[in-house]
Backbone of each chain as ProteinMPNN parsed JSONL, in Angstrom:
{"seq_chain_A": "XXXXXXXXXXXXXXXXXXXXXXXXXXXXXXXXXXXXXXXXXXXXXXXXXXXXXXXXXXXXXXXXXXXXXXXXXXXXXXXXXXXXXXXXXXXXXXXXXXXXXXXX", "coords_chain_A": {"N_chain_A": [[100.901, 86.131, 114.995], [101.49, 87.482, 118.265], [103.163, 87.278, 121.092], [102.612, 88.702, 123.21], [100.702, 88.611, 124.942], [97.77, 90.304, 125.946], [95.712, 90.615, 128.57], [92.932, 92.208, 129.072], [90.736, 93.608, 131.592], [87.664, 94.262, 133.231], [85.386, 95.343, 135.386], [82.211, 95.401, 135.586], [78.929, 97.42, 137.074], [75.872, 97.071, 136.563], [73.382, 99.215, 136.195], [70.484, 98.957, 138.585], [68.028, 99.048, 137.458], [67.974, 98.994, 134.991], [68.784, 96.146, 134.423], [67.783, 93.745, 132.941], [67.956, 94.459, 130.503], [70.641, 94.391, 129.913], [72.332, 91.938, 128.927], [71.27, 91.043, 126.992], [71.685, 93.509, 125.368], [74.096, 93.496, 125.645], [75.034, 90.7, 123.973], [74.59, 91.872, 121.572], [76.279, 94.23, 121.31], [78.654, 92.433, 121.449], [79.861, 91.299, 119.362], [81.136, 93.631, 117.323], [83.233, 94.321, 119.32], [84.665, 91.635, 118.718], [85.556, 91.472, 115.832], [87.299, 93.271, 116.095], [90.917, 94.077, 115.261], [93.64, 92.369, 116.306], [92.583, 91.463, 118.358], [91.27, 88.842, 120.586], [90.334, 86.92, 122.038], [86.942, 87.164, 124.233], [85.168, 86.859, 127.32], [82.483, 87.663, 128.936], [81.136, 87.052, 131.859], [79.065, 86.651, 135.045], [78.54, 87.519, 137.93], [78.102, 85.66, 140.783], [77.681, 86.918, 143.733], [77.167, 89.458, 143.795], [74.348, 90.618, 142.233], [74.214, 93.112, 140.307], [76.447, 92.764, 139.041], [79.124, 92.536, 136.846], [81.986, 90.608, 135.284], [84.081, 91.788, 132.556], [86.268, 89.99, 130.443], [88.933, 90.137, 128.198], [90.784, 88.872, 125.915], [93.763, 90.346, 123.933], [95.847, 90.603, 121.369], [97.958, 92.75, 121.796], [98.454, 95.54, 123.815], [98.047, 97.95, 122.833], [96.429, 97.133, 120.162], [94.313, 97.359, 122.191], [93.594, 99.557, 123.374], [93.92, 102.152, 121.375], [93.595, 100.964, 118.703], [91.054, 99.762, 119.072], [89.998, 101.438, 120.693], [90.184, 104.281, 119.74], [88.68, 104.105, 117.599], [86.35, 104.192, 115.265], [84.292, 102.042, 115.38], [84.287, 101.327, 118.354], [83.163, 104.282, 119.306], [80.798, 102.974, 118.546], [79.993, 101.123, 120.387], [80.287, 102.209, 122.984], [78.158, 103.723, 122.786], [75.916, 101.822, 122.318], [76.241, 100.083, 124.991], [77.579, 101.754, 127.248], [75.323, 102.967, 128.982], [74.321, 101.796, 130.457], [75.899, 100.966, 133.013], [76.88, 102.268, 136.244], [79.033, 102.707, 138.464], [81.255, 104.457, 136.036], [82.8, 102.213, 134.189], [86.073, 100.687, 135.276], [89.203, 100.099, 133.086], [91.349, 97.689, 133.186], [94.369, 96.442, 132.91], [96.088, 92.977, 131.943], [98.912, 90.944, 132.304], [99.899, 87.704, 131.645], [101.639, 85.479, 134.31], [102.077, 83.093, 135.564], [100.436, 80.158, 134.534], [98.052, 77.729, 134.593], [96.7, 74.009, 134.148], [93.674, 73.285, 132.433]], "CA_chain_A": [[100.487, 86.623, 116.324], [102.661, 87.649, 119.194], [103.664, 86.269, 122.196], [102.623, 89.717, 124.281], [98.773, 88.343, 124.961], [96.993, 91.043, 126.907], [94.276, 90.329, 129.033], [91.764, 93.623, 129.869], [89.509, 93.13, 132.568], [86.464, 95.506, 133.211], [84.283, 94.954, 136.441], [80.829, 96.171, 135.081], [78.37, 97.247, 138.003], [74.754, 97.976, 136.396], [71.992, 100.205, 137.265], [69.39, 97.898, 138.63], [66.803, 99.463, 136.531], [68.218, 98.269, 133.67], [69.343, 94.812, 134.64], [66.819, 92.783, 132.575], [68.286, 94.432, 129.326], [72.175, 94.627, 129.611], [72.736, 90.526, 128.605], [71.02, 91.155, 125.02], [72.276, 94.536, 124.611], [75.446, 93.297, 125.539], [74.85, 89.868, 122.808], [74.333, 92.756, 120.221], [77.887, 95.114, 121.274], [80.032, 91.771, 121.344], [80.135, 91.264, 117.04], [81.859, 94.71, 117.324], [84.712, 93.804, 119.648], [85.098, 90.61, 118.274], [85.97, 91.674, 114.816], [88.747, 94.241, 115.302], [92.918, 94.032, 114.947], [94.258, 91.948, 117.349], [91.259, 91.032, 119.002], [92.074, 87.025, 120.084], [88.812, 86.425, 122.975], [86.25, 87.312, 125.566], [83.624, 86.194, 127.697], [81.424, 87.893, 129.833], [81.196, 86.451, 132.954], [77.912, 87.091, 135.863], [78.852, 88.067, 139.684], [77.266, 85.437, 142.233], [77.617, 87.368, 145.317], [76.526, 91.074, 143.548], [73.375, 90.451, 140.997], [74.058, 93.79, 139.213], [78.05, 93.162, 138.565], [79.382, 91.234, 135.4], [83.398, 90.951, 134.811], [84.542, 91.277, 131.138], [87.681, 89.423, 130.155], [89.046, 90.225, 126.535], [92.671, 88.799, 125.41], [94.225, 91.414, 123.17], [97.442, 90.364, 121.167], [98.813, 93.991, 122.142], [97.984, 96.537, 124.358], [97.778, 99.205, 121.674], [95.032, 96.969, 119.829], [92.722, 97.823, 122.457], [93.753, 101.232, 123.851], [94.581, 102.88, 119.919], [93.441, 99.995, 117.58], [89.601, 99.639, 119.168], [89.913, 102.528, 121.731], [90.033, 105.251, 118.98], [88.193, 103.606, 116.116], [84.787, 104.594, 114.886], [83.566, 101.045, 115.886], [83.899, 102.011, 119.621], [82.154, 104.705, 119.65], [78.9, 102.492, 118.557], [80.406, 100.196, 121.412], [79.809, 102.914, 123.826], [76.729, 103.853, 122.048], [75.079, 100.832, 123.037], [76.529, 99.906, 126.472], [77.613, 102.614, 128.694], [74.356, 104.009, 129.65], [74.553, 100.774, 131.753], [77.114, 101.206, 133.581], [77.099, 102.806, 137.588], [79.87, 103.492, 137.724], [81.657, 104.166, 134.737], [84.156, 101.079, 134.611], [87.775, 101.248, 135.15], [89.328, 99.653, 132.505], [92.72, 97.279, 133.488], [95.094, 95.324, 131.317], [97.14, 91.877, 133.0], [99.602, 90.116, 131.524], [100.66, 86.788, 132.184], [102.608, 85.152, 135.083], [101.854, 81.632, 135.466], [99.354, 79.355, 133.887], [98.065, 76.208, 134.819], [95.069, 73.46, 133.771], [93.105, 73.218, 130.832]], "C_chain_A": [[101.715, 86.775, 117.236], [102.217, 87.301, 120.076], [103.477, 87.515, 123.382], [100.985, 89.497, 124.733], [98.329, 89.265, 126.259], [95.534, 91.058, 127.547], [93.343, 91.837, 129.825], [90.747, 92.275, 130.617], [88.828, 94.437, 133.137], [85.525, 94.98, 134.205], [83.135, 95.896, 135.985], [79.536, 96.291, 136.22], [77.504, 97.909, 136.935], [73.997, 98.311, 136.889], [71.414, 99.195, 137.362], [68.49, 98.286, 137.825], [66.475, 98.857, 135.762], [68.75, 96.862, 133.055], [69.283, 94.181, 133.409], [67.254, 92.746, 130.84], [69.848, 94.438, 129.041], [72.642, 93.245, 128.637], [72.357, 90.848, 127.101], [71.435, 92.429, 124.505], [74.052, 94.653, 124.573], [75.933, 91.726, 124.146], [75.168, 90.48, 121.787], [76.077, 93.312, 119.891], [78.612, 93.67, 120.724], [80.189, 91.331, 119.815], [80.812, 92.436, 117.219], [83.331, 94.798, 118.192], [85.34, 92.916, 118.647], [85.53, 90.245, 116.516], [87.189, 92.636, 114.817], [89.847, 93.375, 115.338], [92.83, 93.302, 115.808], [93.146, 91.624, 118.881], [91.181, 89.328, 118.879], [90.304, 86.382, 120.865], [88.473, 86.958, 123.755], [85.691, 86.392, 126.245], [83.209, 87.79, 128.809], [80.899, 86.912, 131.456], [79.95, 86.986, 134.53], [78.448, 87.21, 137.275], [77.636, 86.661, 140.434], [76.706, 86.346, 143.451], [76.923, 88.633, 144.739], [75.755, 90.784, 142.5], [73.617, 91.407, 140.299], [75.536, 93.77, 138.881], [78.296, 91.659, 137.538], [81.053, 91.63, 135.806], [83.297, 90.242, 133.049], [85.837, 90.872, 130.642], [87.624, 89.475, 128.537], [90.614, 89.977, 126.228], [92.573, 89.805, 124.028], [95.489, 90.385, 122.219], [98.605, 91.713, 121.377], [97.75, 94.641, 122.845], [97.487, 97.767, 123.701], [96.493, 98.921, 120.899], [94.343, 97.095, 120.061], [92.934, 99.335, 122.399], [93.789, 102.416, 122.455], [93.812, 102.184, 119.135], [92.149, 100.47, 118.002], [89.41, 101.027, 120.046], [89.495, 104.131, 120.976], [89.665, 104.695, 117.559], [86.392, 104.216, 116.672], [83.514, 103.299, 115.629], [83.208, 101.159, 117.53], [82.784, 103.146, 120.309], [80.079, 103.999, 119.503], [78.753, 101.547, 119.748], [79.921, 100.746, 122.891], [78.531, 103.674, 123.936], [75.577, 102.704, 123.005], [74.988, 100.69, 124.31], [76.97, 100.932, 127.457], [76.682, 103.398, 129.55], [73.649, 103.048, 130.7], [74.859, 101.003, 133.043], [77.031, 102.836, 134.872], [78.35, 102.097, 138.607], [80.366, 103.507, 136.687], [82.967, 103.364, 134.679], [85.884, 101.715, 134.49], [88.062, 100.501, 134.191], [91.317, 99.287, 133.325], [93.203, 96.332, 132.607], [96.466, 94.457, 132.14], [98.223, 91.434, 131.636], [100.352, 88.964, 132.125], [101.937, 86.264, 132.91], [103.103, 84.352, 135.259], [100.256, 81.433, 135.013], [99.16, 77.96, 134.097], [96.683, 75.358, 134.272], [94.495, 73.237, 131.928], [92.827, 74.359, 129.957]], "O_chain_A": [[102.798, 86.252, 116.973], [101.036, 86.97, 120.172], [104.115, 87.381, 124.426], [100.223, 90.463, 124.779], [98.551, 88.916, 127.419], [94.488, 91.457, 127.034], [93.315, 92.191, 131.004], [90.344, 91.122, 130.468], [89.437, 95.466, 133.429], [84.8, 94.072, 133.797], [83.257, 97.119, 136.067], [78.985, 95.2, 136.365], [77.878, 98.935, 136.366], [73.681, 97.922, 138.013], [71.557, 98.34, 136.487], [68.045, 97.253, 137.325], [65.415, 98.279, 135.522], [69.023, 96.514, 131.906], [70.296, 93.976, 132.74], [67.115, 91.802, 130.062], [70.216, 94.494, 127.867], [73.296, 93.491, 127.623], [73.181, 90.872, 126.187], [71.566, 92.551, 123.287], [74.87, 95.344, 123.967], [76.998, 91.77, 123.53], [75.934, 89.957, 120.977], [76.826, 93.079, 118.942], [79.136, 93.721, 119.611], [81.347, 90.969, 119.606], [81.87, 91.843, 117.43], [84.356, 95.288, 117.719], [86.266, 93.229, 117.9], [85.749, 89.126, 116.052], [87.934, 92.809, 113.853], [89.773, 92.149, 115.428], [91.75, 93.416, 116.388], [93.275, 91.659, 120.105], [91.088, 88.64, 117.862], [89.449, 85.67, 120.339], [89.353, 87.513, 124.413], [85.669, 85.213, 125.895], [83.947, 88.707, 129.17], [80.046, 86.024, 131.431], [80.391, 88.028, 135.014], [79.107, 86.171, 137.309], [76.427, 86.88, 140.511], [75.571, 86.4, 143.926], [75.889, 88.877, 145.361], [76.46, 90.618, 141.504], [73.345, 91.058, 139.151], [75.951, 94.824, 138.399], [77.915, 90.489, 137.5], [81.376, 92.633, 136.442], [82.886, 89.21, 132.517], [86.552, 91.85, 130.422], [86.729, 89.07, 127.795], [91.48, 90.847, 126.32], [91.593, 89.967, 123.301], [95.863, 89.35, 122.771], [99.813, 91.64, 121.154], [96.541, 94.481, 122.675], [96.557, 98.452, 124.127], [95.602, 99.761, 120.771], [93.366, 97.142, 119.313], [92.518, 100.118, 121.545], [93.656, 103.602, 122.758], [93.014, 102.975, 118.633], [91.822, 101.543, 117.496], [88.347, 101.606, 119.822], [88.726, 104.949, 121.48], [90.353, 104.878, 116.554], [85.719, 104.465, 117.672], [82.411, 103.487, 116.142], [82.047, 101.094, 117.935], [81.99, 103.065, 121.246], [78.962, 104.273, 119.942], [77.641, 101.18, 120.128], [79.36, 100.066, 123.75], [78.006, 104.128, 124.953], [74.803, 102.846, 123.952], [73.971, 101.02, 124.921], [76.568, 100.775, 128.61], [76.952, 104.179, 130.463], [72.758, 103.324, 131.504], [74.096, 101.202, 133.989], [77.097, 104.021, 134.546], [78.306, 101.082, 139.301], [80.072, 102.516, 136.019], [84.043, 103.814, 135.071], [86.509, 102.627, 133.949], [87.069, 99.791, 134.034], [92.149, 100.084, 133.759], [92.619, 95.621, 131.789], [97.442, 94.951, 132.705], [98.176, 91.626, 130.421], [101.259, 89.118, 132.944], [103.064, 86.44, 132.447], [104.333, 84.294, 135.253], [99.28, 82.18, 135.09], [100.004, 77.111, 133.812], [95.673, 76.005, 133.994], [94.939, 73.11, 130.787], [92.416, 74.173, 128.811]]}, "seq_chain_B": "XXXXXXXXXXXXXXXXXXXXXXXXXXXXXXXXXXXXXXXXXXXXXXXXXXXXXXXXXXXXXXXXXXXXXXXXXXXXXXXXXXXXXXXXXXXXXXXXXXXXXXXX", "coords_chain_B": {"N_chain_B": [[82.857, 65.479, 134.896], [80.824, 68.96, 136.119], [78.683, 70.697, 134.476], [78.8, 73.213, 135.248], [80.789, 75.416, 135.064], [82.678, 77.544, 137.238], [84.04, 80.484, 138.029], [86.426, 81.629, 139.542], [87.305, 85.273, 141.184], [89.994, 86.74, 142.309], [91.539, 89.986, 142.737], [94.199, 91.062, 143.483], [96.566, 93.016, 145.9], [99.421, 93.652, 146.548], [101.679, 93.795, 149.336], [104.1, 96.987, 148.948], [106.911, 97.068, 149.775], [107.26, 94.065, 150.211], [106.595, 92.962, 147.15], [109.027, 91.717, 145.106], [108.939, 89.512, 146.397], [106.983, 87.571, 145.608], [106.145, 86.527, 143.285], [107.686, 84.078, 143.247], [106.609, 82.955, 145.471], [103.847, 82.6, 145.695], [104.27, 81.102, 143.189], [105.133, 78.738, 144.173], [102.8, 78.315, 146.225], [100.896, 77.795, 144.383], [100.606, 74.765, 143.428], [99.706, 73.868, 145.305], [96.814, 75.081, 145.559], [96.367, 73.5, 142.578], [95.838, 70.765, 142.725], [93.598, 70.476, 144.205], [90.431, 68.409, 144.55], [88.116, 68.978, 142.092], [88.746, 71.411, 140.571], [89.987, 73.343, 137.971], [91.644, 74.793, 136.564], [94.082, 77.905, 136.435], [94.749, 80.838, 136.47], [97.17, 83.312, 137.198], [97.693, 86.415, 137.084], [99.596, 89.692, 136.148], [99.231, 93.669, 136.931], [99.24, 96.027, 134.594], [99.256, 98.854, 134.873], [99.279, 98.998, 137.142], [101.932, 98.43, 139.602], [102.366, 96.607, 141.772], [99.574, 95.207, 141.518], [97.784, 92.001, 140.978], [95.729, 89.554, 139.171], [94.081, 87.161, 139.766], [92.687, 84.135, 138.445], [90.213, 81.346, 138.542], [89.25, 78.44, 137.827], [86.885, 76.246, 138.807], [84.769, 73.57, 139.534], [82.001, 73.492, 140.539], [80.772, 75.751, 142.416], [81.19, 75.271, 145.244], [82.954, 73.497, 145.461], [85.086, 75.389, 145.919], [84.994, 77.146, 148.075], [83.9, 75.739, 150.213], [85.4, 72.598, 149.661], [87.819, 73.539, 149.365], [88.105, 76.166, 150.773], [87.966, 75.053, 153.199], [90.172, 73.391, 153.849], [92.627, 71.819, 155.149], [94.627, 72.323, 153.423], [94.158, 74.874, 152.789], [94.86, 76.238, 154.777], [97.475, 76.126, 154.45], [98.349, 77.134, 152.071], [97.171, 79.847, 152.62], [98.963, 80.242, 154.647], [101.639, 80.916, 153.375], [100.741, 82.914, 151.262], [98.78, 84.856, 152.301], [100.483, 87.217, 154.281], [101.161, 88.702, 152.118], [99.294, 90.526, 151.307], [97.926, 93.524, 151.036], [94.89, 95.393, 150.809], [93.117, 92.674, 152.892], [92.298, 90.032, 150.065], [89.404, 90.683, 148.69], [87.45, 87.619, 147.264], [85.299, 86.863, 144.185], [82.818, 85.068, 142.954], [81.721, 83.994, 139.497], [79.899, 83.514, 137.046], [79.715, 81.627, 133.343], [78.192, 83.803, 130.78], [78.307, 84.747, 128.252], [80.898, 84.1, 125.674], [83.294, 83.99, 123.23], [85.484, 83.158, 120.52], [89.104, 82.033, 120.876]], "CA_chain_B": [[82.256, 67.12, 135.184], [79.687, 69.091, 135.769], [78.791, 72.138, 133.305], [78.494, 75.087, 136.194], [81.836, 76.256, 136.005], [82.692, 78.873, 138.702], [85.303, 81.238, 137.816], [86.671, 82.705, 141.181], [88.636, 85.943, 140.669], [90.474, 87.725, 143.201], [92.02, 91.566, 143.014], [95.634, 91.029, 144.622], [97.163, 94.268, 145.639], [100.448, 93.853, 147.423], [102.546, 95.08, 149.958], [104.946, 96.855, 147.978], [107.938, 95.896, 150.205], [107.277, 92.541, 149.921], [106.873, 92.924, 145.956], [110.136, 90.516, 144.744], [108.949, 88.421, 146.936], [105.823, 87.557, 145.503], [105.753, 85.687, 142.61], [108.651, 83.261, 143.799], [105.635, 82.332, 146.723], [103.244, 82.368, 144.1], [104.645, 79.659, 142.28], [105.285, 77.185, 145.698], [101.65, 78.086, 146.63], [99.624, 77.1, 143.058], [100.857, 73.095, 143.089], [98.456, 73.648, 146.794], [95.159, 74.672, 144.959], [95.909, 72.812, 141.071], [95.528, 69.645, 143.571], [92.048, 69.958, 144.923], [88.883, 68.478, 144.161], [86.996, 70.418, 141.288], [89.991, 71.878, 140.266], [90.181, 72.861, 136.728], [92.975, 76.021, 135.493], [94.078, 79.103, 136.738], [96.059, 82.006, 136.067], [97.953, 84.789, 138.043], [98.464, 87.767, 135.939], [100.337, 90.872, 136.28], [98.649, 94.464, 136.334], [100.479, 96.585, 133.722], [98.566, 99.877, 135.0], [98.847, 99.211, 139.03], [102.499, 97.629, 139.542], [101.991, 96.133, 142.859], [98.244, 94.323, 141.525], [97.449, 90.856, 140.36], [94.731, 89.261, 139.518], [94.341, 85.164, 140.263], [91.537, 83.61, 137.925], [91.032, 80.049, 138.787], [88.189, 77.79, 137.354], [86.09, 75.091, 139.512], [83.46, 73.089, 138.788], [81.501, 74.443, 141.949], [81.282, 76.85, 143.559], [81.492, 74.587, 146.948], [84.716, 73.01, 145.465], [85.856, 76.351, 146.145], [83.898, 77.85, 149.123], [83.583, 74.137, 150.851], [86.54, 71.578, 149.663], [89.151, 74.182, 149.348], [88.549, 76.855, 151.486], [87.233, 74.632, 154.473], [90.57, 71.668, 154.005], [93.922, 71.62, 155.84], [95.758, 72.537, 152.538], [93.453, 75.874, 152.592], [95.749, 76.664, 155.622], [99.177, 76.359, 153.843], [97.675, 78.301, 151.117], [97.003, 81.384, 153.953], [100.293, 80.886, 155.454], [102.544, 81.351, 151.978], [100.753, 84.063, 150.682], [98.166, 86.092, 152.811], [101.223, 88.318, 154.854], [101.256, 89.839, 151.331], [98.122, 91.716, 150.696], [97.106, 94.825, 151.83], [94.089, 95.11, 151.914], [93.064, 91.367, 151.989], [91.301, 90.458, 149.286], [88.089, 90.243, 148.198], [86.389, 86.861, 146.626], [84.339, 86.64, 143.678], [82.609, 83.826, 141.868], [81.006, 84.754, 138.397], [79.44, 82.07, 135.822], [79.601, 82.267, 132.087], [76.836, 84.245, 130.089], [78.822, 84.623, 126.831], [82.528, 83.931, 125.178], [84.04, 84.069, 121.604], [87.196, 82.961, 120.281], [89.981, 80.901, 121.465]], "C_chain_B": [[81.155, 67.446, 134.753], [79.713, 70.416, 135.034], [78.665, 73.074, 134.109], [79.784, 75.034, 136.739], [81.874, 77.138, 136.37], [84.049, 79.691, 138.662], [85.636, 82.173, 138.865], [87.508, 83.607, 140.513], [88.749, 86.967, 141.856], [91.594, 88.607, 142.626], [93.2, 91.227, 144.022], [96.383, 92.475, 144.42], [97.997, 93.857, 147.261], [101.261, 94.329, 148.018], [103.883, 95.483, 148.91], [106.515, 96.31, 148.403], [108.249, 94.57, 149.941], [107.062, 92.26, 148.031], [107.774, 91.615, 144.991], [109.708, 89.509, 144.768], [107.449, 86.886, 146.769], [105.509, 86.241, 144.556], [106.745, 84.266, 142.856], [107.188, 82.502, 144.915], [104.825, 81.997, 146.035], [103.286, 80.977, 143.513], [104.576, 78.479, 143.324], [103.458, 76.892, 145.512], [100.651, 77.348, 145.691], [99.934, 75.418, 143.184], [99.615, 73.089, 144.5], [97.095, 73.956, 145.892], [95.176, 73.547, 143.41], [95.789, 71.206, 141.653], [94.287, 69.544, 143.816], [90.695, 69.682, 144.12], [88.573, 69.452, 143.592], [88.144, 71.169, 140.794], [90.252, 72.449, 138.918], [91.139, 73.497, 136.256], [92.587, 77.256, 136.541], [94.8, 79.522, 136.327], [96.209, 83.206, 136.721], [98.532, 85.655, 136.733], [98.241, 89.178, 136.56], [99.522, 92.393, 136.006], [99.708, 95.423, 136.022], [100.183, 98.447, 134.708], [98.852, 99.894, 136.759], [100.657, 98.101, 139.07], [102.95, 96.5, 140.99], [100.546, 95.099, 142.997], [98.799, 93.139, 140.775], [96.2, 90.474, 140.365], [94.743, 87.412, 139.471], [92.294, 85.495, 139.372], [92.207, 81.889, 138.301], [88.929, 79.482, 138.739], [87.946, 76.732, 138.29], [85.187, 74.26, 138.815], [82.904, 73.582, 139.223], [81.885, 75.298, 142.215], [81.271, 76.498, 144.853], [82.685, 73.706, 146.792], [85.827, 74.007, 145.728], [85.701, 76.453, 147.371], [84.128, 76.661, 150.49], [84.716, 73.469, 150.74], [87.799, 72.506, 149.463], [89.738, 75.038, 150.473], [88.654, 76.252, 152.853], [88.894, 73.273, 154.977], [91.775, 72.589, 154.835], [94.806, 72.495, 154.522], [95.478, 74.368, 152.217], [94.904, 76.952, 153.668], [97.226, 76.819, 155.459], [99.122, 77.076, 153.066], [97.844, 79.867, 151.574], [98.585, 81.759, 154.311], [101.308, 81.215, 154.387], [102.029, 82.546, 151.725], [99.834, 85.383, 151.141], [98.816, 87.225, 153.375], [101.383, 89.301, 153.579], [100.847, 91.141, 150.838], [97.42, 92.389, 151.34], [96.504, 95.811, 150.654], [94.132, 93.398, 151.51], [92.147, 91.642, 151.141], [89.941, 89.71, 149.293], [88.084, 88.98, 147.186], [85.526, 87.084, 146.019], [84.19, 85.985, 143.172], [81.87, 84.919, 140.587], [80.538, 83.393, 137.347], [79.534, 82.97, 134.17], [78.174, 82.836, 132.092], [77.668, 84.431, 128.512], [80.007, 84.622, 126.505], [82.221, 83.733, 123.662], [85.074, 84.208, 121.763], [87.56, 81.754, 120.854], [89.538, 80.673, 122.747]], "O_chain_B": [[80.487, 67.005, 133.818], [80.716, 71.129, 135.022], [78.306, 74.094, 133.522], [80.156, 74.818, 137.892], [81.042, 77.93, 135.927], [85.018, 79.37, 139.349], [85.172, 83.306, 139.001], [88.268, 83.286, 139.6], [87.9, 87.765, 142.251], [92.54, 88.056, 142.063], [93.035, 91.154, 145.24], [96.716, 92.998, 143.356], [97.592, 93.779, 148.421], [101.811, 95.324, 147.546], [104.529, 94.665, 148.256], [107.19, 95.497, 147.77], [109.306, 94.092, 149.529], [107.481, 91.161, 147.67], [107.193, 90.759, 144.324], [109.752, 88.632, 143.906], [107.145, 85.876, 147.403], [104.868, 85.241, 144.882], [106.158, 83.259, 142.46], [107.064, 81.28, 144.836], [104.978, 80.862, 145.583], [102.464, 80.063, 143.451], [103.958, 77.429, 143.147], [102.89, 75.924, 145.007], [99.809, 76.526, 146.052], [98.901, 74.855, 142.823], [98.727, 72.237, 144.52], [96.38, 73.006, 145.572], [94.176, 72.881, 143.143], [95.621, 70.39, 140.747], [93.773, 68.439, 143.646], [90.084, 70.417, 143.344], [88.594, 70.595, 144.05], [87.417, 72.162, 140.763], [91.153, 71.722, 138.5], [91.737, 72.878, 135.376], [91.559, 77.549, 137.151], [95.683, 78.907, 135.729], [95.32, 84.057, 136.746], [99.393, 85.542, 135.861], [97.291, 89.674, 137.166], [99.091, 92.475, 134.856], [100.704, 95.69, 136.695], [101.189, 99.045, 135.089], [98.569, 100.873, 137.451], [100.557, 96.995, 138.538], [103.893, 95.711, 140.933], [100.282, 94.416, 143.987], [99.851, 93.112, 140.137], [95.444, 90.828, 141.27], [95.667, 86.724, 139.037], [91.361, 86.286, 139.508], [93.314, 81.355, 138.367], [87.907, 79.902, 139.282], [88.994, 76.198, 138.654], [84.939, 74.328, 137.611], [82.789, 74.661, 138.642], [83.036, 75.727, 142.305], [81.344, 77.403, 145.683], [83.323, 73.243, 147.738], [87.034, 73.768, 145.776], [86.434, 75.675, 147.982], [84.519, 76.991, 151.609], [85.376, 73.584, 151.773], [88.875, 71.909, 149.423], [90.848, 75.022, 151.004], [89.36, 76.827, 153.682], [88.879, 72.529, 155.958], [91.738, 73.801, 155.047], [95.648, 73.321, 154.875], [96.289, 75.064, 151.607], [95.57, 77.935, 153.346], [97.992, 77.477, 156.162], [99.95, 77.98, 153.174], [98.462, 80.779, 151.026], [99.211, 82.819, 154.311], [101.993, 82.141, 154.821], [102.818, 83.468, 151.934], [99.941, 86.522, 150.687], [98.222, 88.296, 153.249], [101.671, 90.484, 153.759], [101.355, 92.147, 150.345], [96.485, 92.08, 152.079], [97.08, 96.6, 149.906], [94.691, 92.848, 150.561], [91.411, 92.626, 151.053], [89.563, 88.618, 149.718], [88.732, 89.204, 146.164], [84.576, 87.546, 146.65], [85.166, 85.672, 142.491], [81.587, 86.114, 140.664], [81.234, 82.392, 137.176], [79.475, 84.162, 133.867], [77.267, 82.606, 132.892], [77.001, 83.889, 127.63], [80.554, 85.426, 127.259], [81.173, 83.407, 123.105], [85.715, 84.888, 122.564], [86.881, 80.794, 121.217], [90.076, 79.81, 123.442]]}, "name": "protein", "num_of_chains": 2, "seq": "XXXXXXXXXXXXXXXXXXXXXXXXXXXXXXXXXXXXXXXXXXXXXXXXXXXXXXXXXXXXXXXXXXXXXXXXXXXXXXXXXXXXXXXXXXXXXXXXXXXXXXXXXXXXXXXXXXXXXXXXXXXXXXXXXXXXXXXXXXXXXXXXXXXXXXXXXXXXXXXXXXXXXXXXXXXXXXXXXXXXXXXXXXXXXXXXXXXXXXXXXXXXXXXX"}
């Protein structure tokens, strides 16, 4: 593994409509991240203050593994298959990389 | 501890002038929150895509060890004065709770 750990982060606002089903149709997508290249962790994470907004956190070991590796693989498209018909707006997608770190 | 951790994450987008000057403050300011009540890890990381953003993740137990014993203490106020002249706009606060993780 390398020492370049990339963290994407994805603010997910859904339609209210469809609230009730995003959590299990999102259960279903995450086996499909969580098997490609360079694919290290997520979570999923729920909004207090906004009921229809999630943030998704996914460490990468490269930037290319998501953007190239999962970004242009066949598996994605079933990725977007499932989940983007969620999604008001259609998320931005951003990628951090460590500054400081502290804790457990 | 209690099991409802509270993952605050704030959107830092800085003046770019002040840029340099950032993570140097940064560093002073974190020994002020990895101190308080409820306290558990955070991390400041770099946006590769925006070079002026950050984003600050920083775990609680509560969400009133945040909200309440952090934002409400004396040390909340040294906190403000180190690093709020930086960010334009200020930022936005969000809490979020787990709903699912895999991996490390």
């Amino acid at each position: 593994m390398e020492n370049s750990v990339i963290l994407e982060v994805v603010i997910l606002d859904i339609k209210p409509e469809l609230l009730s089903k995003y959590e299990p149709a999102f259960e279903q997508a995450q086996e499909i991240i969580s098997g490609r290249k360079g694919y290290i962790s997520h979570q999923l994470q729920k909004c207090l203050e906004k009921p229809n907004r999630y943030i998704l956190l996914v460490n990468w070991q490269t930037l290319t593994d998501h953007t190239v590796g999962f970004r242009e693989s066949a598996e994605f498209q079933e990725w977007r298959k499932i989940l983007h018909h969620f999604y008001d707006p259609l998320p931005q997608v951003e990628h951090y990389e460590l500054v400081f770190k502290n804790g457990l």
